[in-house]
Backbone as JSON, one array per atom type, in Angstrom:
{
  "sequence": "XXXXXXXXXXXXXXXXXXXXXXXXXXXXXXXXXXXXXXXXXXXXXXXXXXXXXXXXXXXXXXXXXXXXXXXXXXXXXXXXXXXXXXXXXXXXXXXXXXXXXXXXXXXXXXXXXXXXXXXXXXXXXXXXXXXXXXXXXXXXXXXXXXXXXXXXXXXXXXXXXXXXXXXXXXXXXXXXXXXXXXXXXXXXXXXXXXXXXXXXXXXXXXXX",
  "N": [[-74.6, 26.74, 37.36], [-72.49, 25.01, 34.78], [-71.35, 25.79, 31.66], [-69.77, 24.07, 29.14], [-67.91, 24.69, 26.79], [-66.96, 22.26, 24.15], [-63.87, 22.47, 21.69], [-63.22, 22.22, 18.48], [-61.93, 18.89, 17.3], [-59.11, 17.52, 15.67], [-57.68, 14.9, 14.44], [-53.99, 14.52, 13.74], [-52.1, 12.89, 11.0], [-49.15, 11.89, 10.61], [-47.32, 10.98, 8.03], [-44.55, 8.77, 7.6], [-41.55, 9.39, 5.94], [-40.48, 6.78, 3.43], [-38.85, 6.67, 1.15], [-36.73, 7.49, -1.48], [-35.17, 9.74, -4.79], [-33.51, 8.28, -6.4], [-29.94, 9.35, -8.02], [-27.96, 8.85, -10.93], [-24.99, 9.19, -12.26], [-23.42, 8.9, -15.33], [-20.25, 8.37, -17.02], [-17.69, 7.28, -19.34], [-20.81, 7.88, -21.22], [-22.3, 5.52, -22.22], [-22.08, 4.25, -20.74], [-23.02, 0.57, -19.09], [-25.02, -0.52, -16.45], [-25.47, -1.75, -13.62], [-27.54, -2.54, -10.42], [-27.77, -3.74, -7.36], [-27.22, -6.24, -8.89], [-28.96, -6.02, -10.35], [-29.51, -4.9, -14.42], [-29.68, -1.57, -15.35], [-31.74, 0.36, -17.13], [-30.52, 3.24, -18.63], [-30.54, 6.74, -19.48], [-28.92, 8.42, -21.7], [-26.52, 8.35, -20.59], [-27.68, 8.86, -17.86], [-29.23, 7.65, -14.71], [-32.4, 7.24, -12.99], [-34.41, 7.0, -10.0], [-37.24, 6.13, -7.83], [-36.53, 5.16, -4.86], [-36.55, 3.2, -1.95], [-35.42, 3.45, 0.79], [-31.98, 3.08, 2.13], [-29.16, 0.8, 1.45], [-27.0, 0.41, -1.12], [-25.71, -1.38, -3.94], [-23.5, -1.0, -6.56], [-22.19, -1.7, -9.91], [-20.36, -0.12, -12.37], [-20.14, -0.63, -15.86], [-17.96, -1.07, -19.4], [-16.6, -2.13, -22.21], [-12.96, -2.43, -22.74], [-12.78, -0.39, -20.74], [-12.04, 0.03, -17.31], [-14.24, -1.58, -14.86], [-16.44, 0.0, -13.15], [-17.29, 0.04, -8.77], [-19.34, 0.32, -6.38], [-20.98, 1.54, -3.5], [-23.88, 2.96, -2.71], [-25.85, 4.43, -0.13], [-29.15, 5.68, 0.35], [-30.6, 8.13, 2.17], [-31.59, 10.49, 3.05], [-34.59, 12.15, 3.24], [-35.45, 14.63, 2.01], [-33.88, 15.7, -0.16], [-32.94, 14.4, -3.29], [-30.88, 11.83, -3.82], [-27.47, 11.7, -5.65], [-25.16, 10.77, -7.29], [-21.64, 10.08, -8.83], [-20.47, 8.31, -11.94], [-17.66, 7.65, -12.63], [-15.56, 6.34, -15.25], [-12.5, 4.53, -15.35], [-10.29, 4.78, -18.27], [-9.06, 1.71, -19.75], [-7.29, 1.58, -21.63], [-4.96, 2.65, -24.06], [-3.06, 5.02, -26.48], [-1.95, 4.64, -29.41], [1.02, 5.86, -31.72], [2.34, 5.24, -34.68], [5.01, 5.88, -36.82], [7.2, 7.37, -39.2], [9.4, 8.96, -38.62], [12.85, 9.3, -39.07], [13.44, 7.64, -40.79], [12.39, 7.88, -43.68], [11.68, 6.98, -46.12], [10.03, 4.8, -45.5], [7.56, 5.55, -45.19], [3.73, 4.64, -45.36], [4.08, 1.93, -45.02], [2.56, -1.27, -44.64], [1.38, -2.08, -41.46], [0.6, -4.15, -39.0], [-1.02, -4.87, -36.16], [-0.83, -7.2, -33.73], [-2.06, -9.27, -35.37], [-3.84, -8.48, -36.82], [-4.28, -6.02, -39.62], [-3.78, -2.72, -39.07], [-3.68, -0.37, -40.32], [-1.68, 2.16, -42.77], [1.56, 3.32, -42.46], [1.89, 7.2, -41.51], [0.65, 6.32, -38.75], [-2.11, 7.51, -36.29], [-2.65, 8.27, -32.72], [-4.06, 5.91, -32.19], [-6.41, 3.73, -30.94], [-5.96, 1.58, -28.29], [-6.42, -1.22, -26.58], [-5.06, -1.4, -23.16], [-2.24, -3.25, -22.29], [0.38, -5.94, -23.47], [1.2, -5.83, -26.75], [1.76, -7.6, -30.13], [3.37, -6.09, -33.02], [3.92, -5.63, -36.42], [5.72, -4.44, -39.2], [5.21, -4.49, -42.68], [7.17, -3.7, -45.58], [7.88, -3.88, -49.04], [10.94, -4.39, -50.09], [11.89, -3.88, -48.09], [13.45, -5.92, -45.39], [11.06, -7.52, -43.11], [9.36, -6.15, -40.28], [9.07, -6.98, -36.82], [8.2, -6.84, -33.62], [7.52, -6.19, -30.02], [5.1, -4.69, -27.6], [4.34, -2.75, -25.01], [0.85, -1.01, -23.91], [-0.05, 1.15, -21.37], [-2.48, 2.19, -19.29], [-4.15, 5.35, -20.2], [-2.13, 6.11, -21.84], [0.17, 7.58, -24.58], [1.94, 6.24, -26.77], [4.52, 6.19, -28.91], [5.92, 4.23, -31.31], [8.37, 4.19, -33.93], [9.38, 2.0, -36.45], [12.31, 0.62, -36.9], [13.25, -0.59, -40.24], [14.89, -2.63, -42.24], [17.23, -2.49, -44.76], [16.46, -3.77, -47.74], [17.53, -4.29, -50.29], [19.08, -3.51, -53.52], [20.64, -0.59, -54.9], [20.34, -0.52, -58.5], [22.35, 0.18, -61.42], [21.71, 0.1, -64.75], [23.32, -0.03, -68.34], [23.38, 0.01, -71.2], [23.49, -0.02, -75.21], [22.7, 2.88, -76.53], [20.32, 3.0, -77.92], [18.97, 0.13, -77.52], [17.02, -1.82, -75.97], [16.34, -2.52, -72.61], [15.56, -5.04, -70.81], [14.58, -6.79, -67.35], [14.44, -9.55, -66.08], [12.57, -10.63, -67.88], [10.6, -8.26, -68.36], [10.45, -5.17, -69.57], [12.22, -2.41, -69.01], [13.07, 0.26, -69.95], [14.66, 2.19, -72.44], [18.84, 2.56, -73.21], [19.73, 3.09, -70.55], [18.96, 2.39, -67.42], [18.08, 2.86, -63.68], [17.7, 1.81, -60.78], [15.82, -0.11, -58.08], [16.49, -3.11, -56.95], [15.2, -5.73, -55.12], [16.77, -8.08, -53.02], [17.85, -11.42, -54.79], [18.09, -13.57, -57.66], [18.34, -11.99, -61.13], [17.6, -11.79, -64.56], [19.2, -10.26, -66.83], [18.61, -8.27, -69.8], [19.65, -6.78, -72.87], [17.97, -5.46, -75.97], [18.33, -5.08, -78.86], [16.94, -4.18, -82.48], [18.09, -5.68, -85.15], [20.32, -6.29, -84.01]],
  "CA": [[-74.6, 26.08, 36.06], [-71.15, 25.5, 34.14], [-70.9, 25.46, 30.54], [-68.1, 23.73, 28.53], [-68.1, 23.85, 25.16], [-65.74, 21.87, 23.75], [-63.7, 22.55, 20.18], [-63.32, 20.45, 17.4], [-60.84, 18.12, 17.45], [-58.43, 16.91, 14.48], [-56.58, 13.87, 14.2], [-53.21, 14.04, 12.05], [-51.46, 11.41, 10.89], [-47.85, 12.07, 9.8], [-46.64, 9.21, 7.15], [-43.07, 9.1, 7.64], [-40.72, 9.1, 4.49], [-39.39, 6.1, 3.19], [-38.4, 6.83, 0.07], [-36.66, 9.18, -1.94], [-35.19, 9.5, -5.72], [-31.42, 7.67, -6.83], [-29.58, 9.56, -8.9], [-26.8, 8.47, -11.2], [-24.95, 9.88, -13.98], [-22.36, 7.72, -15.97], [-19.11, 8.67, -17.31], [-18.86, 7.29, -20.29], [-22.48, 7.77, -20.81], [-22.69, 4.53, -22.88], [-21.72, 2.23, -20.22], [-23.79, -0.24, -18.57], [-25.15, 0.0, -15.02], [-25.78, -2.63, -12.44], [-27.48, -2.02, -9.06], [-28.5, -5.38, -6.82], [-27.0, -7.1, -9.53], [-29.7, -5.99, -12.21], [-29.06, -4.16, -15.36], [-30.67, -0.62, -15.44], [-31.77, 1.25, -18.48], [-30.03, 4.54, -18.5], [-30.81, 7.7, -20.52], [-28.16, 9.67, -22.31], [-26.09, 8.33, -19.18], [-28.61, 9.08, -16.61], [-30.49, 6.59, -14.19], [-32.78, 8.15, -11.64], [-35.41, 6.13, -9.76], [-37.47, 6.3, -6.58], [-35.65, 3.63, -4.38], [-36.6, 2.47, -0.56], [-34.22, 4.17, 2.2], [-31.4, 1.57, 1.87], [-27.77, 0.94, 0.72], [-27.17, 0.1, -2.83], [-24.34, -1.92, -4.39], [-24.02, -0.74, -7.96], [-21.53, -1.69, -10.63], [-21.09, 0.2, -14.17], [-19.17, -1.53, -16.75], [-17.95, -0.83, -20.43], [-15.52, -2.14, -22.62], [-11.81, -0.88, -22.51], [-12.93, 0.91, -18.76], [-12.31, -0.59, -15.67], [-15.43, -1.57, -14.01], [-16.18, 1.1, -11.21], [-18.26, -0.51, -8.28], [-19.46, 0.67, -4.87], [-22.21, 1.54, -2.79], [-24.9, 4.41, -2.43], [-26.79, 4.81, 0.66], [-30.24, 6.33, 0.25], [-31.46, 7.91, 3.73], [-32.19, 11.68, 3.01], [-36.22, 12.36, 3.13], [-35.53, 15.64, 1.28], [-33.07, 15.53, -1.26], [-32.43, 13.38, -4.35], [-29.32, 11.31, -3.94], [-26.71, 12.22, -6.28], [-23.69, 9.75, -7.45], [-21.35, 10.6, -10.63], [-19.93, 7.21, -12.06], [-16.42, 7.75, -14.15], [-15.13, 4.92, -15.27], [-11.07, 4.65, -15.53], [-10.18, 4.07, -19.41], [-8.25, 0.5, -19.89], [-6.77, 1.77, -23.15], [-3.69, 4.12, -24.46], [-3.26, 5.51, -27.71], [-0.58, 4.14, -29.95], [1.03, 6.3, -33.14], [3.22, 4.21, -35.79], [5.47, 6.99, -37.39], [8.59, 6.63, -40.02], [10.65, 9.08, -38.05], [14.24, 9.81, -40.14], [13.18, 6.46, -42.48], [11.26, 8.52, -44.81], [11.0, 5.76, -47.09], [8.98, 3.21, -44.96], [6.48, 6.03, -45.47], [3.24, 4.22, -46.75], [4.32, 0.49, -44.83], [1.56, -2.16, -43.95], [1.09, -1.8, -40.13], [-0.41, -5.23, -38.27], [-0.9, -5.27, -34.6], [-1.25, -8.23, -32.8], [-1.65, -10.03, -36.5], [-4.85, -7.2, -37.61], [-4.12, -4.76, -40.15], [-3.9, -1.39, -38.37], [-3.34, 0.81, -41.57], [-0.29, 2.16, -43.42], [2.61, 4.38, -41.63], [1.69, 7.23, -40.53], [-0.83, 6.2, -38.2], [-1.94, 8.86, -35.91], [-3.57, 7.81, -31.96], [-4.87, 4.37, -32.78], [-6.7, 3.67, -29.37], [-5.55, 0.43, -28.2], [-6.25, -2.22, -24.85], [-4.26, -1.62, -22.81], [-1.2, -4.42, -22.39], [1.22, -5.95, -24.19], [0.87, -6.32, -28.35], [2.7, -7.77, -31.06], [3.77, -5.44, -34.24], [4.42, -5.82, -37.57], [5.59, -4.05, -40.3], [5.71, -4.82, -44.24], [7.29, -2.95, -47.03], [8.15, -4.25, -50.6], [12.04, -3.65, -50.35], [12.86, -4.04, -46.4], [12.85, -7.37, -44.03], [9.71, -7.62, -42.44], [9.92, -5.49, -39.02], [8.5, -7.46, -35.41], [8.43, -6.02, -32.37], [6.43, -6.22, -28.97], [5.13, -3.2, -27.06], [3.24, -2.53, -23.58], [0.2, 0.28, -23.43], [-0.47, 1.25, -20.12], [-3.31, 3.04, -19.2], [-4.24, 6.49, -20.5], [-0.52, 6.3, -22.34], [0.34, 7.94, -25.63], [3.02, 6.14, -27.02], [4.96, 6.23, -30.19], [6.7, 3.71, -32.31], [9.21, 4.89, -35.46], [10.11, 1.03, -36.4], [13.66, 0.59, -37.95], [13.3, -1.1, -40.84], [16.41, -2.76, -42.49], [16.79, -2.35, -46.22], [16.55, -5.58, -48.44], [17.3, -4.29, -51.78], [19.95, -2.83, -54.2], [20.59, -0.18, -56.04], [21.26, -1.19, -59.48], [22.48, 0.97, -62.79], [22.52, -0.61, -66.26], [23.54, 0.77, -69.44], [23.81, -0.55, -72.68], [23.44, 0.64, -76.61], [21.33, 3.79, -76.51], [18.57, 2.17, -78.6], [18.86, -0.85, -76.46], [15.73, -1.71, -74.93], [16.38, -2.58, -71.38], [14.7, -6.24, -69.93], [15.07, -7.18, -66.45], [13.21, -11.04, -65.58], [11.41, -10.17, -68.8], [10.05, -6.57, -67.96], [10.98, -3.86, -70.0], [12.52, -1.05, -68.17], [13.46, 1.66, -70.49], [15.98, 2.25, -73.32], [19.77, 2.89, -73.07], [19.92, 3.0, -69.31], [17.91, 2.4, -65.93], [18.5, 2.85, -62.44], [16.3, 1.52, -59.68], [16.14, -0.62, -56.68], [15.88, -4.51, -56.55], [15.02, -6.58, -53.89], [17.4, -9.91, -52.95], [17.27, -12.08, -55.5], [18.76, -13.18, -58.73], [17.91, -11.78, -61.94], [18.45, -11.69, -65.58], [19.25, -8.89, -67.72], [18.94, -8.26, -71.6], [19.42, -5.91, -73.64], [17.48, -6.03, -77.08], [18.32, -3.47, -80.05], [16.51, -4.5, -83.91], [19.47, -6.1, -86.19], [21.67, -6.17, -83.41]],
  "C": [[-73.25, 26.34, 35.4], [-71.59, 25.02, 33.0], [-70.26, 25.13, 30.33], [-68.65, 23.28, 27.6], [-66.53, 23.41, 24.58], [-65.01, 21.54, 22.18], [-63.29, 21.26, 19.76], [-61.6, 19.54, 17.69], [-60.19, 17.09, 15.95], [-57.03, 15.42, 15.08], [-55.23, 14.03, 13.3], [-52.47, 13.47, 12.38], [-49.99, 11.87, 9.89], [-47.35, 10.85, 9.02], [-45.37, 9.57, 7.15], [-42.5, 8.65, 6.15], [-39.96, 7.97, 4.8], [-38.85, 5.74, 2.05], [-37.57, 8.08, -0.85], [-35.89, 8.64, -3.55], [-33.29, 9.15, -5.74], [-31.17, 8.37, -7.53], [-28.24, 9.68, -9.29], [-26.35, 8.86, -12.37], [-23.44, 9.62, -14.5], [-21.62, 8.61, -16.81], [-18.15, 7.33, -18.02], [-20.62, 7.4, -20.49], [-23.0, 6.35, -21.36], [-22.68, 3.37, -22.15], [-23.17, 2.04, -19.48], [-23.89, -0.29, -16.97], [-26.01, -1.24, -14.73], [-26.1, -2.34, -11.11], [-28.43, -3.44, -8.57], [-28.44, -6.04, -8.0], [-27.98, -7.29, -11.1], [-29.41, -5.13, -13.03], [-30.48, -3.11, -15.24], [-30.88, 0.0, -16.65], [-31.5, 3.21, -17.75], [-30.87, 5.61, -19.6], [-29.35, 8.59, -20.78], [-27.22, 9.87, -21.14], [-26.6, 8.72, -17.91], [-29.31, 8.01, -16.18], [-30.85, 7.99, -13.16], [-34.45, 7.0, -11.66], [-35.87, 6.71, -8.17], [-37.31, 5.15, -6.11], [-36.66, 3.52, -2.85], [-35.53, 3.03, -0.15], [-33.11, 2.61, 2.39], [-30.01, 2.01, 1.44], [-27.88, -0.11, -0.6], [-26.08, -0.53, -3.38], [-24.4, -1.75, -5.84], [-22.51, -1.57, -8.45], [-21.42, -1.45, -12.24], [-19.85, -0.21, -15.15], [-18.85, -1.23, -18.51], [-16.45, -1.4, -21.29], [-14.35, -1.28, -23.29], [-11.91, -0.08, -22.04], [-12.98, -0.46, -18.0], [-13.47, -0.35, -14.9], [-15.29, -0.35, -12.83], [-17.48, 0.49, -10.6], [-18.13, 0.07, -6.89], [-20.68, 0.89, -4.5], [-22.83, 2.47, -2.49], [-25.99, 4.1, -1.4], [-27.37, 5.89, 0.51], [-31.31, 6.54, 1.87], [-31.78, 9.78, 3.95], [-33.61, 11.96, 2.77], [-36.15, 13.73, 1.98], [-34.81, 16.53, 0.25], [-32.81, 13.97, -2.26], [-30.83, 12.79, -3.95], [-28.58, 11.03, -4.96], [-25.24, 11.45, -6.53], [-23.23, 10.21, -9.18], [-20.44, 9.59, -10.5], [-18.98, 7.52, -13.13], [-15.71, 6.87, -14.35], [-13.8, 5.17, -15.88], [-10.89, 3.93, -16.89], [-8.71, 3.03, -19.28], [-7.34, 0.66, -21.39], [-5.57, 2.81, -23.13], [-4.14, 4.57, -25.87], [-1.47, 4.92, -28.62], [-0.09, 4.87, -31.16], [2.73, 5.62, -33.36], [3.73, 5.7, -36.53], [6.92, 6.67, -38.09], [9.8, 7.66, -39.47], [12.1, 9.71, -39.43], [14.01, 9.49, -41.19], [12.51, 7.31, -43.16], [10.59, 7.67, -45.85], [10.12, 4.98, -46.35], [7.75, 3.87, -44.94], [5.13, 4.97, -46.29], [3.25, 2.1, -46.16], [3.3, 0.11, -44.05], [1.99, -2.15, -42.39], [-0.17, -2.78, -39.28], [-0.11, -5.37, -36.52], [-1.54, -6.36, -34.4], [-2.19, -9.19, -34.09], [-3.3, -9.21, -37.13], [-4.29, -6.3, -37.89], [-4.63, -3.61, -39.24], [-3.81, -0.17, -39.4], [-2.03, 0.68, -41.75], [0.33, 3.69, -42.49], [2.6, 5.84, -42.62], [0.63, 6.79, -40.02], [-0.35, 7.01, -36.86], [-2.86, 8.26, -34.23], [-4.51, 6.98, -32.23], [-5.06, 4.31, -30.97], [-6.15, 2.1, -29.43], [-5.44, 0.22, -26.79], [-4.91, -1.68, -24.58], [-3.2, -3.12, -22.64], [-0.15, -5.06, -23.06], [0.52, -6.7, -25.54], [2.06, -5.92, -28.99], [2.65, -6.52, -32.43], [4.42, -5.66, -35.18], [4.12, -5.3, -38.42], [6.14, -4.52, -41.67], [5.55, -3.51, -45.08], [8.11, -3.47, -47.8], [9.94, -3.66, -50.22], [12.85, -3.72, -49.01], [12.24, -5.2, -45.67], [11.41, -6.56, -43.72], [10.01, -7.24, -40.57], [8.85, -6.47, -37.65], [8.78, -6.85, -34.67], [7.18, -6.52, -31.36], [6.35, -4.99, -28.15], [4.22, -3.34, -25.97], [2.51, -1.13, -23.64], [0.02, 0.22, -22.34], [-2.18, 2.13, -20.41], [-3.47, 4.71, -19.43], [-2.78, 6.78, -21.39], [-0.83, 6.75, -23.79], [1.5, 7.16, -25.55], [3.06, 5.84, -28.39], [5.89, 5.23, -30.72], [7.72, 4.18, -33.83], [10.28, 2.94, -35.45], [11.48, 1.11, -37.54], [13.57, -0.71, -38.96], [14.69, -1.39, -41.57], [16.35, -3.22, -44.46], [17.21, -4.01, -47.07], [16.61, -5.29, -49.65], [18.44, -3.55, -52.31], [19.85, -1.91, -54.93], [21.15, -0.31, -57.1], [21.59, -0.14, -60.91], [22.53, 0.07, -63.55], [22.15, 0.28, -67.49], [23.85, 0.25, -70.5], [23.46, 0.49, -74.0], [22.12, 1.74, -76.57], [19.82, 3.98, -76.86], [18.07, 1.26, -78.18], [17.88, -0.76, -75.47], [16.36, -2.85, -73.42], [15.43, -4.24, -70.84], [15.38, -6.5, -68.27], [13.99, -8.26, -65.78], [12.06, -11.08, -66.98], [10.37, -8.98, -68.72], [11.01, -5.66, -68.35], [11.16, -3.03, -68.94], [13.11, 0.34, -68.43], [14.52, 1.02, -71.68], [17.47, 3.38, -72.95], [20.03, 2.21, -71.6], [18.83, 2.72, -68.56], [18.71, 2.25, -64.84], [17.28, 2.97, -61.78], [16.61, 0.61, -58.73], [15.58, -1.57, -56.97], [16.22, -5.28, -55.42], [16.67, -7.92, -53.83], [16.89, -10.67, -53.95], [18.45, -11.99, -56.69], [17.68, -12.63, -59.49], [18.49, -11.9, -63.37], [18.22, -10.63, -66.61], [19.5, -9.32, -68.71], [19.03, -7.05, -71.84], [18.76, -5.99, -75.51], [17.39, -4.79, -77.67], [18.09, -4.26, -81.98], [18.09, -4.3, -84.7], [20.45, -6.25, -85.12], [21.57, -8.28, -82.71]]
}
């Protein structure tokens, strides 16, 4: 007589991995992220998703950065896949400064025909490329110029302004009130600075 007992018997069933988690983390954090051509919602510059084993064509985008675009293959079963997106800034920094002029201290400052403020101005970010400049002050021509930012560039302007005005003394009868175009300007004397231009001077003293 033979016995045979025979033990239990298990089936297992291995499920193979085909998935695992994307993960992406943006530089700016504000920009915008494209992968297969759809827009993703980020967090606080973070995407992270569970994808399909696969290659990925992303592109993340922001204005004044150069798009950055390429491709993430996802084929590790046991790690998260890990991408850091920094996007190259399209901008410089521009500072408007009066330099020796001391006077142009204080002068209207229009790039590319938008007020930019008054001189000094201090790292004004600015597109990169080439922009027009213009400065106004009461007393000097009107300054033009054209300028190229490059990328990541600091650059500085000190425009030469060219003076448009005289200095003038007048002096008459010490009680003598002073007119110049009809605008009082003191008694006896004045000294001050006028633009180009004619004008007409009085002097006006009671009984005289």
């Amino acid at each position: 007589v033979m016995k045979i007992t025979a033990g239990s018997v298990r089936t297992i069933v291995e499920h193979a991995v085909t998935h695992q988690f994307l993960y992406m983390e943006l530089d700016p954090a504000d920009a915008m992220l494209e992968i297969g051509g759809k827009i993703k919602a980020t967090n606080d510059g973070v995407y992270q998703e569970l994808v399909q084993f696969g290659r990925y064509d992303y592109r993340a985008h922001r204005m004044n950065y150069h798009d950055a675009v390429g491709t993430v293959t996802v084929s590790d079963p046991d790690n998260t896949t890990r991408v850091k997106v920094k996007l190259k800034p399209a901008f410089g920094h521009l500072s408007v400064l009066a330099g020796s002029q001391s006077d142009i201290t204080g002068a209207a400052v229009y790039i590319d025909d938008k007020p930019a403020g008054e001189i000094p101005i201090q790292n004004m970010q600015l597109s990169s490329g080439t922009h027009q400049i213009r400065v106004i002050k009461p007393m000097y021509e009107i300054y033009n110029g054209t300028f190229t930012i490059v990328d990541e560039e600091n650059k500085t302007i000190t425009p030469a302004l060219v003076a448009d005005f005289a200095e003038v003394t007048v002096k008459t009868n010490q009680g003598a009130v002073i007119y110049i175009n009809g605008e009082e300007k003191g008694k006896g004397s004045w000294k001050g600075r006028l633009s180009t231009g004619s004008y007409v001077f009085e002097g006006r003293q009671q009984g005289h």
